[in-house]
C-alpha positions in Angstrom: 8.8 -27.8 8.2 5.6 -28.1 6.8 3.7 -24.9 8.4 0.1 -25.6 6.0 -0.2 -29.0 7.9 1.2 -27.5 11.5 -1.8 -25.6 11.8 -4.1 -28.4 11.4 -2.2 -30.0 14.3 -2.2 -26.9 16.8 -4.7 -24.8 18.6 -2.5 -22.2 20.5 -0.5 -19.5 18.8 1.5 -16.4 19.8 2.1 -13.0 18.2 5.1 -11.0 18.3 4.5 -7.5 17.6 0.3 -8.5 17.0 -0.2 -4.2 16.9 1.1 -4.2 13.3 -0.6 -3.3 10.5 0.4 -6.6 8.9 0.1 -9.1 11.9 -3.1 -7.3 13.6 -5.3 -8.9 10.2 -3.6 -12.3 10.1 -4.6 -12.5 13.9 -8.1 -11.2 13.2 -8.4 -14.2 10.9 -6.7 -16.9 13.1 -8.8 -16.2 15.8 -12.3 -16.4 13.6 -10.9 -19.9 12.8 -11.1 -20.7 16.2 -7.6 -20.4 17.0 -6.1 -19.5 20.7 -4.1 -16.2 20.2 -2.0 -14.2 22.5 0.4 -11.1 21.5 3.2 -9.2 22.9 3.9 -5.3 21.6 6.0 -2.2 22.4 3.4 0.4 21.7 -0.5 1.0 22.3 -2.1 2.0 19.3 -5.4 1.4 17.6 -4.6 -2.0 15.9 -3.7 -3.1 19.4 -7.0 -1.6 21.0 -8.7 -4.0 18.5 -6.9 -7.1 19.2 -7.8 -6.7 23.2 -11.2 -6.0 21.9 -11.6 -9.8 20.9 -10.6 -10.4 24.6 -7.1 -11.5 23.3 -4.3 -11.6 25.9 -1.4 -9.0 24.9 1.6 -8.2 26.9 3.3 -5.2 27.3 7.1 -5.4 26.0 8.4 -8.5 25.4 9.5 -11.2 28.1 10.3 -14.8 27.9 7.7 -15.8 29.7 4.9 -14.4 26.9 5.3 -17.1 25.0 4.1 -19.7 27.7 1.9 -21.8 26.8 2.1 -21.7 22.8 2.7 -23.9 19.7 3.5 -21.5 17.6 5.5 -18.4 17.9 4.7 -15.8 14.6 7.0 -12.6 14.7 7.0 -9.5 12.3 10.2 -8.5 10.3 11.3 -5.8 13.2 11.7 -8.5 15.6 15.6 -9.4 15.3 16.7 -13.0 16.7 17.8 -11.3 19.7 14.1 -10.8 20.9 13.8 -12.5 24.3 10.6 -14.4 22.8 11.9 -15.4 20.2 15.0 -16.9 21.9 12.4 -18.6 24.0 10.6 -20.4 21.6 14.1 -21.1 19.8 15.1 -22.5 22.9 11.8 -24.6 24.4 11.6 -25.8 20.1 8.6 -23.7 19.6 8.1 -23.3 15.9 8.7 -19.3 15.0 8.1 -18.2 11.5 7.7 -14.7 10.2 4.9 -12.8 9.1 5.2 -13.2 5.1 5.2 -16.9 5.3 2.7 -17.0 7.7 0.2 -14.8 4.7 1.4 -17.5 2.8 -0.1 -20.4 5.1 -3.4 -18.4 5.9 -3.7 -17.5 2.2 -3.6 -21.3 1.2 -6.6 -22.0 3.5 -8.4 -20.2 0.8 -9.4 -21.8 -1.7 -9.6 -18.2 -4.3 -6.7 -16.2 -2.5 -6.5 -12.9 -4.4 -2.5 -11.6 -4.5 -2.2 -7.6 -5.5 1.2 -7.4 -6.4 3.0 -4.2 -8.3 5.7 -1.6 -7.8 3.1 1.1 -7.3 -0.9 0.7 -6.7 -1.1 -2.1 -4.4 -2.5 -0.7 -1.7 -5.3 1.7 -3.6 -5.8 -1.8 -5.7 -6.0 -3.8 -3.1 -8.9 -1.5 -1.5 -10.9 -1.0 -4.0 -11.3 -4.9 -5.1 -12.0 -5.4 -1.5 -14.3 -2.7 -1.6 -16.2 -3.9 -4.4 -16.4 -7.7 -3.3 -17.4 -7.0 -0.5 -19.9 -4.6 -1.4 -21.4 -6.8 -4.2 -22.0 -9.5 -1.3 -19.0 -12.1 -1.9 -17.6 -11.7 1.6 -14.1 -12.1 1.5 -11.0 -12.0 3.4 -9.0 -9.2 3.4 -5.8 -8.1 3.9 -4.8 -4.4 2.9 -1.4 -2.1 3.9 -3.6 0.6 4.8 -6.8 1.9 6.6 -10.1 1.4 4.0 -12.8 3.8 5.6 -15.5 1.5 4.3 -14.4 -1.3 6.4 -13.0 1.1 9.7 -9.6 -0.4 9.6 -6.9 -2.3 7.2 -8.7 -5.8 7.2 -11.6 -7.6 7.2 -12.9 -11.3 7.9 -15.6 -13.0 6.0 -16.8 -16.0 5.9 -16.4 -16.9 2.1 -13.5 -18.8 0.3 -12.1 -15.7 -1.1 -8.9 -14.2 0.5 -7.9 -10.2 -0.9 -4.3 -9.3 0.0 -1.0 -7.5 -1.0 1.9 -8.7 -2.1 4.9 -7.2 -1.8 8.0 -7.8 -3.3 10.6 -6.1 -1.2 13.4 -9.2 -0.1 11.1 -11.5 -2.3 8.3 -11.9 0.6 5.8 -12.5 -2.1 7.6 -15.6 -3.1 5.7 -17.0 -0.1 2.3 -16.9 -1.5 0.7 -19.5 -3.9 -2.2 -17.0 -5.3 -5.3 -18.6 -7.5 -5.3 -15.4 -9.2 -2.3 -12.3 -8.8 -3.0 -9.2 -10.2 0.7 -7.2 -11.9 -0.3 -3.8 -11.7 3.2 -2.5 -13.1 6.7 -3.3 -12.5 9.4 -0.2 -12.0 13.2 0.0 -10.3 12.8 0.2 -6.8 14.1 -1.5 -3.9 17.6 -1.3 -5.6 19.3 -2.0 -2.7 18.4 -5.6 -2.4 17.3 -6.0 -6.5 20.5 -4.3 -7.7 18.6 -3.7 -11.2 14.8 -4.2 -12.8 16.0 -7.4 -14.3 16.6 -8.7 -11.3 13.4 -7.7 -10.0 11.7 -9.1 -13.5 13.1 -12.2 -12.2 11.4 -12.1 -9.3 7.7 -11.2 -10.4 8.9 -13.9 -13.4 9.1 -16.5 -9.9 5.7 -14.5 -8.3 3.8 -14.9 -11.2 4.8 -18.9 -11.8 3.6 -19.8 -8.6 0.0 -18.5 -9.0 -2.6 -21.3 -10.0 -5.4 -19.8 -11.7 -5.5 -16.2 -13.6 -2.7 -13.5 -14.5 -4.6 -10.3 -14.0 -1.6 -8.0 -15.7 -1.4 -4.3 -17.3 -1.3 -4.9 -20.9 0.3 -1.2 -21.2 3.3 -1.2 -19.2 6.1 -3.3 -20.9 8.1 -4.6 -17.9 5.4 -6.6 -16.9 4.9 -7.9 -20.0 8.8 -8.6 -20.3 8.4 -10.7 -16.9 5.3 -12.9 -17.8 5.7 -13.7 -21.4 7.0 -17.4 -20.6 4.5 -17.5 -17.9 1.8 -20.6 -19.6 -1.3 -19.7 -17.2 -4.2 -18.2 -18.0 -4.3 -14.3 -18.4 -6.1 -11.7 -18.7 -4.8 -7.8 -19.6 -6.6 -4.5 -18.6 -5.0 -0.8 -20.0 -6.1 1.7 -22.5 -4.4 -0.1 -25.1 -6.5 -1.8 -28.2 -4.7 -5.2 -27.2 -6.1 -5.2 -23.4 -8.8 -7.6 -22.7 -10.5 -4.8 -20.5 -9.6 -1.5 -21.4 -10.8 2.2 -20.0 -12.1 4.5 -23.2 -13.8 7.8 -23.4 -11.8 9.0 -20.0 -12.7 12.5 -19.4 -12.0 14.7 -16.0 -14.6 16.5 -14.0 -12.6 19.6 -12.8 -9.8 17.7 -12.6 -11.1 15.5 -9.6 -13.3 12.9 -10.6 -12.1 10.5 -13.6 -14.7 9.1 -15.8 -14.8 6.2 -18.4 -16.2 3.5 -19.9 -15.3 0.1 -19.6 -14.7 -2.3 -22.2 -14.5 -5.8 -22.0 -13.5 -7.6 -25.6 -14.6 -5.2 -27.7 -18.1 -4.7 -25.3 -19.3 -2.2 -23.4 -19.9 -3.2 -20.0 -20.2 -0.2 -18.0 -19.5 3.8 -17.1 -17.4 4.2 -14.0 -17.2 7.5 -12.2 -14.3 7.9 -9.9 -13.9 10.1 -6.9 -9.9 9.4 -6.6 -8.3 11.5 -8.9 -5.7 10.6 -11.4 -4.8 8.4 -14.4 -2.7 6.2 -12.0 -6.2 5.4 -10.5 -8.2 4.7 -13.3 -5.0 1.7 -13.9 -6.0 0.4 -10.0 -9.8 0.3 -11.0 -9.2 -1.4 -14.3 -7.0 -3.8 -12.8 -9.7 -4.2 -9.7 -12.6 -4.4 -12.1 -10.8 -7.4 -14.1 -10.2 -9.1 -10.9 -13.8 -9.2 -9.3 -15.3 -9.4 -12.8 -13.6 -12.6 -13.7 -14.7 -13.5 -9.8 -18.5 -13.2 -10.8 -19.4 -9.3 -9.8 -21.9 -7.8 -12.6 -21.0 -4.4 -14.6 -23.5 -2.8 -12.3 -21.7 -3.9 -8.9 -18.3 -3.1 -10.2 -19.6 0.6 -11.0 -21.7 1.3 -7.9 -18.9 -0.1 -5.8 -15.8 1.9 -7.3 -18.1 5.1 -7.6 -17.9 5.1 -3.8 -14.3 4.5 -2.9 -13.0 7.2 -1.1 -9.8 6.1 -1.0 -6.9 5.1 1.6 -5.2 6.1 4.5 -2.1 8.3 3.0 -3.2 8.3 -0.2 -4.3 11.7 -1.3 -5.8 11.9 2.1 -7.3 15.5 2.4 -6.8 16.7 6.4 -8.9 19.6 5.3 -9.3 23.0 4.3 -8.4 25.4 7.4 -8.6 29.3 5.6 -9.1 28.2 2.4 -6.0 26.4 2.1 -5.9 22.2 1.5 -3.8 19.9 3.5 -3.1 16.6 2.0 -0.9 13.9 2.3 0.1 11.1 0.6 2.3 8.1 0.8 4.0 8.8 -3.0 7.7 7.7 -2.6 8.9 6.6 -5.8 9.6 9.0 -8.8 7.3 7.7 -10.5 4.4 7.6 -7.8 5.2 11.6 -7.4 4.8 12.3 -11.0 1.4 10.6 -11.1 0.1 12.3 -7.7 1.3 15.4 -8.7 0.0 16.0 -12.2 -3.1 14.5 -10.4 -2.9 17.2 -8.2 -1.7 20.3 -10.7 -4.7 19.2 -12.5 -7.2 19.9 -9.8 -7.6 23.8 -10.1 -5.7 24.6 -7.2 -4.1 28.6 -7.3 -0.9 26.6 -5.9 0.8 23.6 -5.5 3.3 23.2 -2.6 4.7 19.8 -2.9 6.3 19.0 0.9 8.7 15.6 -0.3 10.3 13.7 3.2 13.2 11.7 0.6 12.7 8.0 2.2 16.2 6.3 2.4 19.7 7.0 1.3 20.1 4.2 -1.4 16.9 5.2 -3.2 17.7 8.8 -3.2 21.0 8.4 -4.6 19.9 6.0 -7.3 16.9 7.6 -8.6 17.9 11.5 -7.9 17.4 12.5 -11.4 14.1 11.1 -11.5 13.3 12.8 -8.2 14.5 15.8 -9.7 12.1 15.5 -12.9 9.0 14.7 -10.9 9.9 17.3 -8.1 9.8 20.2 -10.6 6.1 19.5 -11.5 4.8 21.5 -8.4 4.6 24.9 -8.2 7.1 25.0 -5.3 8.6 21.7 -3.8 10.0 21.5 0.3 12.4 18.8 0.5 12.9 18.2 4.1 15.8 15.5 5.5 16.4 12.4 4.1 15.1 9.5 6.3 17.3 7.0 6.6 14.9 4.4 7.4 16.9 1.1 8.2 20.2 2.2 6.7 23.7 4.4 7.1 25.1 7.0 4.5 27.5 5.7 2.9 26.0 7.5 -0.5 27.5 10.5 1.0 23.7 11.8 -0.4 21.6 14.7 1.4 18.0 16.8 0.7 20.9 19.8 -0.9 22.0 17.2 -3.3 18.1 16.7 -5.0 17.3 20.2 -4.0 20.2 22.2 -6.7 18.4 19.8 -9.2 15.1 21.7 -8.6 14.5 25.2 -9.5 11.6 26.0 -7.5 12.8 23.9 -4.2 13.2 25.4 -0.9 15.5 22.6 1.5 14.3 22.7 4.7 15.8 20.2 7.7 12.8 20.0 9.9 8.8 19.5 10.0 9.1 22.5 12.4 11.1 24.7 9.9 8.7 23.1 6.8 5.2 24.5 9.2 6.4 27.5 9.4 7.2 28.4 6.0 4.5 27.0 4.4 1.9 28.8 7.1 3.4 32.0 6.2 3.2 31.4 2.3 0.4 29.5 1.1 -2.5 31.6 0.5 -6.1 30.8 0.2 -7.0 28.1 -3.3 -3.8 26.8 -2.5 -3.0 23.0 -1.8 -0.3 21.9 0.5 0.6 18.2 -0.2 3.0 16.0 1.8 4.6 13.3 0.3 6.8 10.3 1.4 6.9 6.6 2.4 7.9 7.6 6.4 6.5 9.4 9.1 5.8 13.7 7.0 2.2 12.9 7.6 3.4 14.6 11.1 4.6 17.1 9.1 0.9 17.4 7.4 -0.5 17.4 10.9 1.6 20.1 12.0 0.8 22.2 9.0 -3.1 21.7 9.2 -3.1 22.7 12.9 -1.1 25.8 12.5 -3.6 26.7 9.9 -6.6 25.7 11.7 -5.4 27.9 15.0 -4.2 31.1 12.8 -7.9 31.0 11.1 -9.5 31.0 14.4 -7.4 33.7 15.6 -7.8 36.0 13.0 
């Protein structure tokens, strides 16, 4: 079915699952096109809070009888073919589709959609391009897997022809997009239990990258995404801190650690300085590529400065809870080897007496495949807490557990539970220290639990 010309044709359309983070934007955007939404979740939340703020119907659990009324039924990936609405629709020849492919029909009603693709960045990258479009007055669209403090939430609606989003390339959902201009931050192995191996996932960017129409926005340093674009005949453009990049970072120097400093070349010119407040070499990648991006989209030097000089950062990424005693709590969505290895020399970098590194390992398959490199990156800290692995949406058959990555790492304590993981870190960190949780799941309750203990043993001194 053609889905681009079915919304041209309908008015009414209903959300399954319209609380998450990746529906509650594509709603947001739907409805300020004038379309009649109504949503069904499990859970109140704040996403959900905003939909009903818009005076947007949303139901409670999920019934048949939701779906009255619609033309088009959109689910999120969670919602099996069991789901009562979605037998409904099935059953009264109601259109369903899922959320990827409907990005992919809202991103083609702009006519500059903006893809941020990459095995690591996306969501940072994704920010601060928003962040400086929208603060150098271009108004666009945007779409972004976490919360961006200058816009209060994890999308934004604007009235321009310019669409900002991720793309992400687990089960090839960003095969669904048809981007003017996609942005490669870096390709790694991950996902290896639906790639198999990085060739197959060069394949797949390989695909991702064909089907944009305009620019190729790509790291000129990192040689996997080179390898996957080099038969690619579009237009590109490369950003690094190699002489071959068409916009490259120079002069980079650290203030204490925490603030990353350069000057931006473009072509041999000096366009700007650029002064971050996110720390880390990964980040100074992000802002290159996001500089590129909006500076082939028409931002000056001066806009892309100003704008990046205030980006705070993201939701889960090196998100400081605060400093209870003396002693800072952070957390951060790191999940991949080679995510932890750039946090965390971010992080031993920062002047900090101590680094306690708590790691929640996120799946079996990933574990088990990359446990060396966990290993290598888990030794960088000062002393690493490896709690349970979280299965996420699989079994054990790895036969893997937190012991297994644990005898690889000299200074590891293995600890089961976040209430186990409080405990010990509360009665060990001292005051300069940092305490930094780490993982793709749900350890930011473990960085909650850690900052409140603190918090009530300062005040109870």
């Amino acid at each position: 079915m053609d889905y681009d010309s079915l919304l041209d044709r309908i008015k009414r359309i209903h959300f399954i699952g319209i609380g998450g983070s990746g529906m509650c934007p594509l709603a947001e955007i739907l409805r300020s096109e004038g379309f009649e939404l109504s949503g069904s979740d499990m859970n109140e939340g704040e996403t959900l809070d905003r939909i009903k703020s818009y005076g947007i119907p949303v139901f409670m659990g999920h019934r048949a009888q939701n779906i009255e009324g619609a033309e088009l039924v959109v689910y999120s990936a969670a919602v099996k073919a069991e789901n009562p609405e979605r037998k409904a629709a099935v059953e009264k020849g109601i259109p369903c589709i899922e959320r990827s492919v409907m990005l992919g029909v809202v991103t083609r009603r702009y006519k500059r959609s903006i893809a941020v693709s990459g095995t690591h960045g996306k969501t940072t990258t994704t920010a601060m391009l928003s962040q400086v479009l929208i603060g150098s007055g271009f108004d666009p669209s945007a779409i972004i897997g976490g919360k961006l403090p200058f816009i209060g939430g994890n999308s934004y609606v604007g009235q321009s022809d310019i669409i900002v989003c991720e793309a992400c390339e687990y089960v090839d959902t960003f095969l669904q997009l048809n981007p003017f201009i996609s942005i490669i931050l870096n390709i790694d192995a991950d996902h290896l239990d639906y790639f198999k191996n990085l060739e197959n996932i060069k394949k797949s960017f390989n695909k991702f990258a064909k089907q944009t129409t305009g620019l190729l926005v790509i790291n000129g340093d990192d040689k996997n995404t080179l390898d996957a674009v080099k038969d690619v005949d579009i237009k590109k453009l490369t950003y690094g801190f190699g002489e071959n990049c068409d916009y490259r970072a120079i002069n980079i120097s650290a203030d204490k650690g925490v603030h990353e400093q350069f000057d931006l070349i473009f072509r041999g010119e000096k366009l700007t300085s650029i002064k971050l407040i996110v720390p880390g070499k990964h980040n100074v990648y992000n802002a290159l590529a996001a500089a590129a991006a909006a500076h082939y989209i028409g931002a000056t030097p001066n806009e892309i400065s100003e704008n990046l000089q205030k980006f705070g950062g993201v939701h889960r990424r090196f998100e400081i809870l605060g400093t209870p005693d003396g002693i800072t709590v952070a957390d951060d969505f790191a999940h991949h080897p080679t995510e932890l290895t750039a946090t965390l020399n971010a992080a031993m970098n920062m002047g900090f007496k101590k680094v306690w590194a708590v790691f929640q390992p996120h799946t079996f398959s990933r574990t088990a495949m990359l446990l060396d490199d966990f290993a290598e990156a888990l030794k960088i800290p000062d002393v690493a807490i490896i709690s349970e692995i979280l299965p996420v949406r699989e079994t054990n058959t790895y036969n893997i557990y937190s012991a297994d990555l644990g005898t690889k790492v000299p200074n590891s304590v293995c600890l089961d539970t976040f209430e186990e993981i409080t405990d010990y870190v509360c009665k060990n960190a001292q005051e300069g220290d940092l305490i930094l949780t780490m993982g793709g799941g749900n350890v930011y309750v473990c960085a909650n639990m850690i900052f409140k203990q603190l918090k009530y043993m300062e005040e109870n001194k």
